[in-house]
PAPA-744720 format. One record per residue: residue number from 0; x, y, z of N, C-alpha, C in turn. Coordinates in nm, 3 decimals. Each point is the difference from the previous one (the first is absolute). Layout:
N
<r NUM <X Y Z> <X Y Z> <X Y Z>> ...
This chain:
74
<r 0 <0.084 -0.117 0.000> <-0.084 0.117 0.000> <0.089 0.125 0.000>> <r 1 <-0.111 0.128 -0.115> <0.153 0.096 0.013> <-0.073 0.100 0.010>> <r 2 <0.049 0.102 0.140> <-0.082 0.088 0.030> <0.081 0.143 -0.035>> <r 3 <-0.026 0.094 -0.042> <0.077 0.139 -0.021> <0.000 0.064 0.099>> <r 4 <0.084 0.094 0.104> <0.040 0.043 0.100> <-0.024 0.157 0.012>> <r 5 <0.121 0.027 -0.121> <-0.022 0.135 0.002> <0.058 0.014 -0.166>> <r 6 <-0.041 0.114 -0.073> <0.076 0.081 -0.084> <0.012 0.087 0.007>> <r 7 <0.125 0.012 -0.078> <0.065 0.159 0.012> <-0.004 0.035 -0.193>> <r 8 <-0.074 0.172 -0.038> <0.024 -0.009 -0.156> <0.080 0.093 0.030>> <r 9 <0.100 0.020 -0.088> <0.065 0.124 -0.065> <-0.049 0.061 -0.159>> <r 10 <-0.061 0.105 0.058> <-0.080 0.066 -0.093> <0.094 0.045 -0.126>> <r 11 <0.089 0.056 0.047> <0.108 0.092 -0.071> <0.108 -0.136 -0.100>> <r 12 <0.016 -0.091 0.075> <0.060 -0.112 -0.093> <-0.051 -0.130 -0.062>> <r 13 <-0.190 0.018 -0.017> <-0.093 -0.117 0.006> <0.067 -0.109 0.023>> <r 14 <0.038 0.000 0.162> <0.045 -0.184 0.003> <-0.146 -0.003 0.135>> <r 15 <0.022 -0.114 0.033> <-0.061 -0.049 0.130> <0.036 -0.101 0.093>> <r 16 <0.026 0.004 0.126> <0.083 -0.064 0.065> <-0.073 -0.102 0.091>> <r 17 <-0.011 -0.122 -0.017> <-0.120 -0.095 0.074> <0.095 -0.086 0.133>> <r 18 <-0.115 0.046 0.124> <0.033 -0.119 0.100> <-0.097 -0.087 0.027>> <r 19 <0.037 -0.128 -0.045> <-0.120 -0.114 0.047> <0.096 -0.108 0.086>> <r 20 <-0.130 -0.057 0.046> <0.051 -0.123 0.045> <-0.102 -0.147 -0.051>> <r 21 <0.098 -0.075 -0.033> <-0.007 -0.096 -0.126> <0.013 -0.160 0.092>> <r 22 <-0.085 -0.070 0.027> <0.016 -0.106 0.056> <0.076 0.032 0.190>> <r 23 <0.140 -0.052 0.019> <0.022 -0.006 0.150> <0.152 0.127 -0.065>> <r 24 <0.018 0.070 -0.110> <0.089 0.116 -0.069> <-0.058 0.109 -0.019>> <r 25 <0.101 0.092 0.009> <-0.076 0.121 -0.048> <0.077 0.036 -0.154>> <r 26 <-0.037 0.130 -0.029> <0.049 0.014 -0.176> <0.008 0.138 -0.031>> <r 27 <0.061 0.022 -0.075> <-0.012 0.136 -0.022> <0.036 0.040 -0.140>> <r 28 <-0.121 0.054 -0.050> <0.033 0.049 -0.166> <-0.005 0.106 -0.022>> <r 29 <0.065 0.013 -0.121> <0.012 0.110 -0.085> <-0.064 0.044 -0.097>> <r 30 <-0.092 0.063 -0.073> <-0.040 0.011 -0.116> <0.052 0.132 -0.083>> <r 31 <0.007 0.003 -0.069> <0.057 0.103 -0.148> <-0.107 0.031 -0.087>> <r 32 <-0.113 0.094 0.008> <-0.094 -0.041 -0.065> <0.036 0.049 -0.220>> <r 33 <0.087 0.116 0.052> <0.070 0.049 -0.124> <0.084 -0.122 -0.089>> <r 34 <0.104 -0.069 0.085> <0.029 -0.109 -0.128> <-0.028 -0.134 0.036>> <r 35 <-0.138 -0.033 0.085> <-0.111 -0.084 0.014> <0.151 -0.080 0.057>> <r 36 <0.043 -0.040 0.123> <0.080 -0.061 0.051> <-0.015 -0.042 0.109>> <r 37 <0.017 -0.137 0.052> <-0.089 -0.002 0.160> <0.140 -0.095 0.062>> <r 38 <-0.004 0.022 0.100> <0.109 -0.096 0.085> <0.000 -0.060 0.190>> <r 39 <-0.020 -0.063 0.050> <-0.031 -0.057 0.061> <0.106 -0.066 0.072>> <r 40 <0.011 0.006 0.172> <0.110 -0.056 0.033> <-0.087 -0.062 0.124>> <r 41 <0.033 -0.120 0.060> <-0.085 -0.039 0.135> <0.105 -0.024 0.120>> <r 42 <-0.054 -0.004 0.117> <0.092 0.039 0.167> <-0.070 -0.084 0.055>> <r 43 <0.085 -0.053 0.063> <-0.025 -0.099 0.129> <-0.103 0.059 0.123>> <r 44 <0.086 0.109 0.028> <-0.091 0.106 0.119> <-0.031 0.131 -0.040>> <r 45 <-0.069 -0.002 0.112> <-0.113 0.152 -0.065> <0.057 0.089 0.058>> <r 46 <0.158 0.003 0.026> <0.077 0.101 0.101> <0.077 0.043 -0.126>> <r 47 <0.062 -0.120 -0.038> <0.097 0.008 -0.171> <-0.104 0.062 -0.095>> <r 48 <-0.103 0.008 -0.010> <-0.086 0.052 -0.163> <-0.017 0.134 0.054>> <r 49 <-0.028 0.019 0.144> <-0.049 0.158 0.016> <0.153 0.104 0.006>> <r 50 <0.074 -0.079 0.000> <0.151 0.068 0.029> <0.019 0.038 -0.177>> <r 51 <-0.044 -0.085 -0.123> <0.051 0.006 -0.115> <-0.103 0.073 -0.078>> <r 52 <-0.146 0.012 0.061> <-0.091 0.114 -0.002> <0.026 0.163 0.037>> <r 53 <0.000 -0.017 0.112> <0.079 0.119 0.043> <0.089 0.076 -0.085>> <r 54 <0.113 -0.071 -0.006> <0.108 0.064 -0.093> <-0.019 0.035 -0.092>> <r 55 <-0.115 -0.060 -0.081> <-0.086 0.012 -0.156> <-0.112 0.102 0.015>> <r 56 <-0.035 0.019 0.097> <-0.036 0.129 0.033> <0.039 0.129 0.038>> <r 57 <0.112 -0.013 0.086> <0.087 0.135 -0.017> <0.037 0.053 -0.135>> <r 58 <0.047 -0.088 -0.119> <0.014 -0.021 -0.088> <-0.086 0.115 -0.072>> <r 59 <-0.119 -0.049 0.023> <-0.103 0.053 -0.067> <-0.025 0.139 0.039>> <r 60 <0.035 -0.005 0.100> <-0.047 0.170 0.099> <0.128 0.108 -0.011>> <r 61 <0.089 -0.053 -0.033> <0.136 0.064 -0.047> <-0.001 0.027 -0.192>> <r 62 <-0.108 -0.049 -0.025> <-0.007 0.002 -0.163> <0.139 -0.065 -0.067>> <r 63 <0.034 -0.046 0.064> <0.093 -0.076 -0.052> <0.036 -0.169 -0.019>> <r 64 <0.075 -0.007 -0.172> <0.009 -0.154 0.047> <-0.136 -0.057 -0.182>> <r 65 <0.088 -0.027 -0.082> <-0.068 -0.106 -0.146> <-0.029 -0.075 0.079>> <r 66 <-0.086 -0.071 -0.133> <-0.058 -0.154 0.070> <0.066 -0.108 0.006>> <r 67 <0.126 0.011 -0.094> <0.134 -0.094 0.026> <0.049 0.012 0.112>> <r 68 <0.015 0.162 0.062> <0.101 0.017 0.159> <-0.062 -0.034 0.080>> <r 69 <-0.180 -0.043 -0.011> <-0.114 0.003 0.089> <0.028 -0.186 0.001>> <r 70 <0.000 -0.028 -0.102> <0.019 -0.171 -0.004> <0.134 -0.027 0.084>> <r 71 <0.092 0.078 -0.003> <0.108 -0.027 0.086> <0.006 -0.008 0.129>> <r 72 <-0.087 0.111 0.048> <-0.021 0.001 0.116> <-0.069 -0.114 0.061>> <r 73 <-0.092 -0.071 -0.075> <-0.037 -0.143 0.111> <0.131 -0.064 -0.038>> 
């Protein structure tokens, strides 16, 4: 079962940043809606996904950061 947590959009760089939790994992994606690109990484604990959220959110609030440097960051 896969429930969505929270999102975060960035208006200014149409991506969108997804926290779910996916079976006994959590996950966290990326979307690109400009060159239709999606990416997906999953975490053991929900301490590790909100730590790699976070950062992907400062990210976002600093306006800084492609969706390649954004993929780096998980």
């Amino acid at each position: 079962m896969s429930n969505t947590i929270a999102v975060l959009e960035d208006l200014a760089g149409n991506q969108t940043i997804e926290f779910c939790k996916v079976g006994n994992e959590y996950m966290i994606g990326i979307t690109d809606r400009e060159e239709d690109k999606y990416i997906t990484r999953h975490y053991r604990t929900r301490k590790e996904a909100q730590f790699v959220f976070l950062n992907l959110s400062y990210a976002v609030l600093e306006g800084k950061y492609s969706f390649e440097q954004r993929k780096q960051l998980m």
